[in-house]
N, C-alpha and C positions, 0 to 999 in steps of 0.2 A: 504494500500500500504506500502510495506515494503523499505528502502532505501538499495540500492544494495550491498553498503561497511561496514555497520556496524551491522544491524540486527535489525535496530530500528525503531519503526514507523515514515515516515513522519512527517515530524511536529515535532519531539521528540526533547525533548534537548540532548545534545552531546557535548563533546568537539572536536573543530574540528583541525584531522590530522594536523600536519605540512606540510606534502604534499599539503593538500588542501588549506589551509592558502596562499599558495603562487597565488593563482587566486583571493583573495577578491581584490576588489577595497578600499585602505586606500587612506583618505586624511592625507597632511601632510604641519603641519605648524612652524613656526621660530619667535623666536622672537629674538631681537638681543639688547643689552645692553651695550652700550659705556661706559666704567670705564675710568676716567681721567688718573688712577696711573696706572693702570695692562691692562692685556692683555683684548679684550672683552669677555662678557659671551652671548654663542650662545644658546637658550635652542630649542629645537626639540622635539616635538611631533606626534606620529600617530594614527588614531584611522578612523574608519570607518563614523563617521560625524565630519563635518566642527568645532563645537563647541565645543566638546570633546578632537580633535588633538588641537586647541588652548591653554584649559586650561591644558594637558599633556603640553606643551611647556612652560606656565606660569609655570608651577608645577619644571619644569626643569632648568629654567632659576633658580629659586629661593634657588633650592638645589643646583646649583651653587655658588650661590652668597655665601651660609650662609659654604660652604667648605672653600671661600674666607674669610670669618670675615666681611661679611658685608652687612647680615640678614636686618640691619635696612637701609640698602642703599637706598632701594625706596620710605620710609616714609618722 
């Protein structure tokens, strides 16, 4: 069986359209960072499982923080 928009088998890997991307189902998650002195840092992630959009938002928060000066804030 061949898939009607691209030319490739079923099953095949693909990178998928951006047209198409707009129907997957992404979760999406927050983590949020109270800084005493500054503003807070909001980190946001999405990704299509529950644990993946987490750690994107960890990953987010953190590259936040270290634009701030303040990489070692959560140790």
């Amino acid at each position: 069986m061949r898939s009607s928009y691209t030319g490739i088998p079923a099953g095949g890997k693909y990178i998928v359209p951006h047209y198409l991307a707009l129907f997957i189902d992404l979760n999406r998650a927050t983590i949020k960072i109270n800084l005493e002195d500054e503003n807070d840092v909001l980190g946001v992630g999405d990704a299509i499982n529950k644990k993946e959009s987490e750690k994107l938002a960890a990953l987010s928060a953190v590259h936040q923080l270290n634009a701030l000066g303040k990489a070692g804030y959560l140790s």
